[in-house]
C-alpha positions as CSV (number, residue, x, y, z in Angstrom):
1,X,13.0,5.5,21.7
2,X,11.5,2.1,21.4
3,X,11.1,0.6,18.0
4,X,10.3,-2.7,16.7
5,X,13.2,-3.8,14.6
6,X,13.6,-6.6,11.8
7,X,16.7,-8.2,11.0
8,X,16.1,-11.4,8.2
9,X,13.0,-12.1,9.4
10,X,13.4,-11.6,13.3
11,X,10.8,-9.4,14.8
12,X,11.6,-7.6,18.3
13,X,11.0,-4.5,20.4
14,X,14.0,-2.8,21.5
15,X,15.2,0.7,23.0
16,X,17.3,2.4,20.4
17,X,18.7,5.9,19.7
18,X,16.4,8.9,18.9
19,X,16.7,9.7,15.0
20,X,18.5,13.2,14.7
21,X,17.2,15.6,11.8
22,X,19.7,16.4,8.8
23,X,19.3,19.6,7.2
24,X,15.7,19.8,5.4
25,X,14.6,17.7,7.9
26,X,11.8,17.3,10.8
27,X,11.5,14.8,13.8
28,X,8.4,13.8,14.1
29,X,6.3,11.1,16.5
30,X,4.8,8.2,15.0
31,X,0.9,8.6,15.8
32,X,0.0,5.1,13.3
33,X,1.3,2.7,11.1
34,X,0.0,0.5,8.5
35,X,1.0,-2.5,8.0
36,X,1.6,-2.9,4.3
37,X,1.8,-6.3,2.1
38,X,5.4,-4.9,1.3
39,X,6.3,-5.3,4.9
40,X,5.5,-8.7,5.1
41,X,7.5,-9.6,2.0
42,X,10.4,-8.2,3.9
43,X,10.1,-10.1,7.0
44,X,8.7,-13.4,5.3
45,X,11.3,-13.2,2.4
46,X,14.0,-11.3,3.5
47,X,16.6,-13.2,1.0
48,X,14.5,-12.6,-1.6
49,X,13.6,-9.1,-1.0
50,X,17.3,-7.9,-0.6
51,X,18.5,-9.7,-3.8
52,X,15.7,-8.5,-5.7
53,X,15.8,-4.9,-4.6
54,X,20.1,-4.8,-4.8
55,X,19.1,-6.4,-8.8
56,X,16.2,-3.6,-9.8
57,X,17.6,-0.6,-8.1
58,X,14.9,1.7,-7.2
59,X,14.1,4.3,-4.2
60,X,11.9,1.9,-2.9
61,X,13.8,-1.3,-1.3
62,X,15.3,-3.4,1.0
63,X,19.1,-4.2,0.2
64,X,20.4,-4.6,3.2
65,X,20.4,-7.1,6.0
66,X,20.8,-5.0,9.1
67,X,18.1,-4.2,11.4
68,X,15.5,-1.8,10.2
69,X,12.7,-0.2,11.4
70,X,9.9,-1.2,9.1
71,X,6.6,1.3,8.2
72,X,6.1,3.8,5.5
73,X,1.9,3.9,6.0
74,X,1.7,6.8,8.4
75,X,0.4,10.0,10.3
76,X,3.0,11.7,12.4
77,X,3.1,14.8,15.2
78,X,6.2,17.7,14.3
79,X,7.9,17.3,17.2
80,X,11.1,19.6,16.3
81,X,13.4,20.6,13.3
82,X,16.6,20.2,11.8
83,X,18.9,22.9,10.8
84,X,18.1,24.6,7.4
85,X,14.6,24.6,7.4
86,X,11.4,27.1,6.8
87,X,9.4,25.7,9.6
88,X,6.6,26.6,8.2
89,X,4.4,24.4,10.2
90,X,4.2,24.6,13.6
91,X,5.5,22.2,16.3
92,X,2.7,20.0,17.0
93,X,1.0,19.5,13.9
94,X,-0.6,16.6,12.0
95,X,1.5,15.7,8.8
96,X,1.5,13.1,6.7
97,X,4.6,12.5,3.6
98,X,5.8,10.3,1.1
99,X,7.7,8.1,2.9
100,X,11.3,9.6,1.5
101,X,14.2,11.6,2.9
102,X,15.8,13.6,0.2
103,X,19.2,13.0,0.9
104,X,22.1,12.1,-1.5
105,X,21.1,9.0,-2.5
106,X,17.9,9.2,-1.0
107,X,16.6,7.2,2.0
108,X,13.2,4.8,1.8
109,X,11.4,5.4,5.1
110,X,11.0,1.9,6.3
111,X,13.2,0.0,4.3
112,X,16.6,1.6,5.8
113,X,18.9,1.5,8.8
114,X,19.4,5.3,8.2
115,X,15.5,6.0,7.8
116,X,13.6,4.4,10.7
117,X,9.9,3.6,9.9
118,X,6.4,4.0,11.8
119,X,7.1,0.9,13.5
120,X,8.8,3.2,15.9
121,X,8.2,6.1,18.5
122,X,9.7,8.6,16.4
123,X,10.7,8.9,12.9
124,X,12.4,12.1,10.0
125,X,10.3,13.1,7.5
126,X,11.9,15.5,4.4
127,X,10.4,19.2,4.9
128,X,9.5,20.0,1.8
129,X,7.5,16.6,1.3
130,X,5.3,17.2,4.4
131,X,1.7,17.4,4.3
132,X,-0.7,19.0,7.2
133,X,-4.0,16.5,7.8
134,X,-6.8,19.0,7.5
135,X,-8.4,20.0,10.6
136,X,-11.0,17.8,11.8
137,X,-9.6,14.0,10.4
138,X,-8.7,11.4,12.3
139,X,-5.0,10.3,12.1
140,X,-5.9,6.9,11.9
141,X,-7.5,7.5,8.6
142,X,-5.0,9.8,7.5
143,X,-2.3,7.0,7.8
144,X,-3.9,5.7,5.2
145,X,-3.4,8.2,2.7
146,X,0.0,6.1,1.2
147,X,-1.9,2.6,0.4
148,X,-5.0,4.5,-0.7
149,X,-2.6,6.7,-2.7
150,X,-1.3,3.3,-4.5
151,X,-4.9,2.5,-5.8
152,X,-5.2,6.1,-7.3
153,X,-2.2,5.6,-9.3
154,X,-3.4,2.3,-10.3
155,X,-6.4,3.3,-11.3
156,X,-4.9,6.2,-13.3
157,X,-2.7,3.9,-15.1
158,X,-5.7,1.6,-16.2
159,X,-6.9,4.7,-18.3
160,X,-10.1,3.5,-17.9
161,X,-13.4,4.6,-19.9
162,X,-17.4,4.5,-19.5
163,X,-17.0,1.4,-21.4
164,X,-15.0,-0.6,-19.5
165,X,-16.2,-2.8,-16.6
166,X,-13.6,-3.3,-13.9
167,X,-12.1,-6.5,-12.3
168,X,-10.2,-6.8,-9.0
169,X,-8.6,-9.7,-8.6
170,X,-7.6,-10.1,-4.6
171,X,-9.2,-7.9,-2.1
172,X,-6.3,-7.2,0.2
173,X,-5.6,-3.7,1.5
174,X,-4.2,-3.4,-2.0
175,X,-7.2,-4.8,-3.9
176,X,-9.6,-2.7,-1.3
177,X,-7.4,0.1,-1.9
178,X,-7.9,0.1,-6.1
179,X,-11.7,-0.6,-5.2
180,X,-12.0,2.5,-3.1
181,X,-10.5,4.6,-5.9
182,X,-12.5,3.4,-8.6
183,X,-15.8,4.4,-7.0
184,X,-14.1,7.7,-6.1
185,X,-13.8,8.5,-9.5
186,X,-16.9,7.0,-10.7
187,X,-15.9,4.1,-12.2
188,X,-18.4,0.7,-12.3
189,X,-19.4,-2.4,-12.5
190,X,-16.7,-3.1,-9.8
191,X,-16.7,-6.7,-9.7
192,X,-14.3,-7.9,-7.1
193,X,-12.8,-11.3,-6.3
194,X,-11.3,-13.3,-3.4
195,X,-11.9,-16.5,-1.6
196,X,-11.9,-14.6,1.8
197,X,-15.2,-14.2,2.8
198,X,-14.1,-11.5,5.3
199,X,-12.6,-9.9,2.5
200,X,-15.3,-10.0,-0.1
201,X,-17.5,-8.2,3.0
202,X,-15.0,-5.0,3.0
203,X,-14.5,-5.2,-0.9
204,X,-18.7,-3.9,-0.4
205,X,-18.6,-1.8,2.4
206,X,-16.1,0.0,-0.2
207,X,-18.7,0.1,-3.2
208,X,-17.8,-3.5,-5.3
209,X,-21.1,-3.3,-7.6
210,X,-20.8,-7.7,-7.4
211,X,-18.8,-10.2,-5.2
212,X,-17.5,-13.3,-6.5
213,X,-15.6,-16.3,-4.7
214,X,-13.1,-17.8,-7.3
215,X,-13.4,-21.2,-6.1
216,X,-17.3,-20.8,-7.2
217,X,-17.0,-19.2,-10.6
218,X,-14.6,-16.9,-13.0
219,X,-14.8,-13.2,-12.1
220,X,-13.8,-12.8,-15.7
221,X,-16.8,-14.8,-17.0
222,X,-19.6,-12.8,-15.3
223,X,-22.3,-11.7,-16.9
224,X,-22.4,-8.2,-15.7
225,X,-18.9,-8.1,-17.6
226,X,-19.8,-9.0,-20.6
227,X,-22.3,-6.0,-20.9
228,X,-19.4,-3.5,-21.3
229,X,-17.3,-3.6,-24.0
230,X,-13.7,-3.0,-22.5
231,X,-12.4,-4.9,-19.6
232,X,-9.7,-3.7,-17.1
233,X,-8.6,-6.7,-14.5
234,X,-6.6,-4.7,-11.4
235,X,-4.3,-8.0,-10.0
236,X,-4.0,-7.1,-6.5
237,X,-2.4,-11.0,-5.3
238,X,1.6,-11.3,-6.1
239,X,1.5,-14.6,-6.3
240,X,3.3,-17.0,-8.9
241,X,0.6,-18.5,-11.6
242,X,-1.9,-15.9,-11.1
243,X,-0.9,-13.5,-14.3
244,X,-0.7,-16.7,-16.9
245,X,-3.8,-17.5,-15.3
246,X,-5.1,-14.5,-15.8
247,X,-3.8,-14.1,-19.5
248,X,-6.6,-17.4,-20.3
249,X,-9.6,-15.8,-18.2
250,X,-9.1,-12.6,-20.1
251,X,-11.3,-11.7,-22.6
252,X,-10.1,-10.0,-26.3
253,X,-7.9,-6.9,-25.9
254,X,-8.3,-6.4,-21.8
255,X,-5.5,-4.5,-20.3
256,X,-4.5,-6.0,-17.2
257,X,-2.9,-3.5,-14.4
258,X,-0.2,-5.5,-12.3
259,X,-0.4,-4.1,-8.8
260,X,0.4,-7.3,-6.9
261,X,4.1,-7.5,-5.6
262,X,5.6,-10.9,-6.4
263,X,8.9,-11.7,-5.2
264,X,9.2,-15.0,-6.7
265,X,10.0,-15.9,-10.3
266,X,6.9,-16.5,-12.6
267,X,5.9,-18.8,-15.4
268,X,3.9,-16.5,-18.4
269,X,3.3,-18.1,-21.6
270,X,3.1,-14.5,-23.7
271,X,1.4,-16.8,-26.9
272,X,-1.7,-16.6,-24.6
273,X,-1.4,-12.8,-24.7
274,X,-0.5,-12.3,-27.8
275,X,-3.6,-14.2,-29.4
276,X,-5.9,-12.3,-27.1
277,X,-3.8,-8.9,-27.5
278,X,-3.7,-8.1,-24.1
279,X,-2.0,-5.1,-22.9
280,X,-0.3,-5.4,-19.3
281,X,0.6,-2.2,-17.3
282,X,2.7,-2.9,-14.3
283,X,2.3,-0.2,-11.4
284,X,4.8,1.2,-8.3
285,X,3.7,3.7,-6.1
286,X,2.2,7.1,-6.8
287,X,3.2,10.9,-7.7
288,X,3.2,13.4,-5.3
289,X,0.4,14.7,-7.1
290,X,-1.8,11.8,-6.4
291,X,-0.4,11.6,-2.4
292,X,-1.8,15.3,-1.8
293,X,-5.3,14.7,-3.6
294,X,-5.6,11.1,-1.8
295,X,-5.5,13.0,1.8
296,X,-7.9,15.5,0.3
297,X,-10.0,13.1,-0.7
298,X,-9.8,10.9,3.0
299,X,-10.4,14.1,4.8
300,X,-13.6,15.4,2.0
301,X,-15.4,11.5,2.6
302,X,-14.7,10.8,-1.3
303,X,-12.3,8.3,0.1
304,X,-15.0,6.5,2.4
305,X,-11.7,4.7,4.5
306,X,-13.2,3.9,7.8
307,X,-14.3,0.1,7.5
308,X,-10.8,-0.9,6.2
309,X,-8.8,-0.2,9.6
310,X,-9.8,-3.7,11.2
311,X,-6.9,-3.8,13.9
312,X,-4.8,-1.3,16.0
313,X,-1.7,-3.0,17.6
314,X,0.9,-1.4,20.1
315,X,4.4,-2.4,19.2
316,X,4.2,-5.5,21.4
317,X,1.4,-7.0,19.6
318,X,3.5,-6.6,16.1
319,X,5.4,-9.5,16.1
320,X,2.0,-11.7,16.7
321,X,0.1,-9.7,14.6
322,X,2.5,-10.5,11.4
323,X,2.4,-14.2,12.2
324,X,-2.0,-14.0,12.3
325,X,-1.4,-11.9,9.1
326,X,-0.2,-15.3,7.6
327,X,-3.4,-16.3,7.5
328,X,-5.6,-13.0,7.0
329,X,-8.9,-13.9,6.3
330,X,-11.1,-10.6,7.5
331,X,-8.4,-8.7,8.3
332,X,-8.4,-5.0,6.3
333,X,-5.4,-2.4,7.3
334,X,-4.0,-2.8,10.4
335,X,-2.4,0.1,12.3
336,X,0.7,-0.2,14.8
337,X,0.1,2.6,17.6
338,X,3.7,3.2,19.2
339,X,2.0,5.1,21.9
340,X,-0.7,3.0,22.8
């Protein structure tokens, strides 16, 4: 099959074995792929990623330097099964999964030579994580249930009340992603922040109550804030500086959710935090739970999804479309198409 493969950094398309199906588990063709901020740590920091990921442990990571096929954002066609499974779905069907295989240890979909990602023609899924897209949705928009799933579980962790205003700080997929939930569920104000003006523009097709450009004013400072009496700040950028930074914006007893992924070390001065009494949740993934209800919720229009997908690359175009990805500006989720 052809893949795109990364190896330290090194992007490239290349022909490489079909992936064979262990017991429990389904082949499947890659229909789209997100591209995920978490994929272009790996190829941008490779170094870092590995030693980070070999230090922490986790399902999720990428500790090793061989090649790997990257992409964990998908929709996927059954295309046949391995041995020791109910088959309960039939050949041909939309499904979209956690991107796991259940093996002993387990395998991260993306992030291992043994578990080629949706940067490829074909990919295994595990069986009994596989979820059929309900008739009628798109599977471009149903590759999007795993990054939308990651706001939902932010958003959850916030534990957020009719009292609190919300703050997202970045407005990324990520950032778009916790903005989508939060007017899912009913949450507002929303007031959302990033430099981008292509970005602020998404952040209000998906329901941001009031835009703000940092380099203007202090997200943290607006008046719409200040008419609610809690204050939740969602930090959707991963870079170093932004959390101490955040810590004197803050205002008395916020609770900041860290869903940002920074790689490098960090500078926090905790006094800050401790005079304010801030409480800071840091957040990884999702539940299974929240996985299933985020494709129901893509496929009943409570996740309205459709404005974020701003690109759709064919595995040529990935190599040049991580470099323009550098330098983002407007650009929302975009979706690698092995078949196009």
């Amino acid at each position: 099959m052809r893949a795109v493969l990364m190896e330290r950094g090194r992007l490239w398309v290349d022909e490489i074995p079909d992936p064979e199906p262990g017991p429990g588990e389904v082949l499947v063709r890659t229909i789209a792929c997100g591209v995920c901020g978490s994929d272009l740590h790996a190829v941008r920091h490779t170094d870092t990623f590995v030693a980070t990921s070999r230090e922490a442990g986790g399902a999720f990571k990428l500790d090793t330097f061989d090649p790997v096929v990257l992409g964990h954002e998908f929709c996927a066609e059954i295309l046949d099964y391995g041995p020791d499974c109910a088959r309960t779905l039939p050949v041909g069907t939309h499904v979209c999964a956690p991107p796991m295989l259940l093996r002993k240890p387990p395998a991260a979909v993306g992030y291992s030579p043994l578990a080629p990602g949706g940067f490829g023609e074909r990919m295994l899924l595990s069986e009994p994580l596989l979820l059929p897209v309900p008739g009628g949705l798109d599977a471009s928009l149903a590759a999007l249930t795993e990054p939308m799933a990651v706001g939902l579980h932010a958003v959850r962790k916030a534990r957020l009340t009719a009292q609190d205003a919300a703050v997202v700080v970045g407005c990324g997929p990520v950032g778009l992603a916790v903005i989508t939930a939060l007017k899912a569920q009913g949450f507002g104000p929303v007031i959302a922040s990033d430099f981008s003006p292509g970005r602020r523009a998404l952040a209000q097709t998906q329901g941001a109550d009031i835009l703000v450009d940092p380099a203007e004013s202090d997200p943290l400072q607006h008046s719409e804030r200040r008419t609610r009496s809690g204050c939740v700040v969602f930090e959707c950028v991963g870079v170093p500086g932004m959390l101490d930074q955040l810590f004197l914006s803050a205002p008395q007893d916020a609770r900041l959710v860290v869903v940002g992924v920074c790689l490098e070390p960090d500078t926090l001065r905790p006094l800050i935090a401790i005079n304010k009494e801030l409480n800071v949740q840091f957040v990884l993934g999702y539940s299974t739970e929240e996985f299933a209800e985020t494709l129901t919720g893509i496929a009943d229009g409570r996740f309205r999804i459709e404005p974020l997908i701003t690109d759709r690359v064919p595995l040529e175009q990935v190599e040049a479309t991580f470099a323009r990805l550098a330098q983002p500006e407007a650009a929302g989720k975009v979706l690698v198409e092995p078949g196009a």
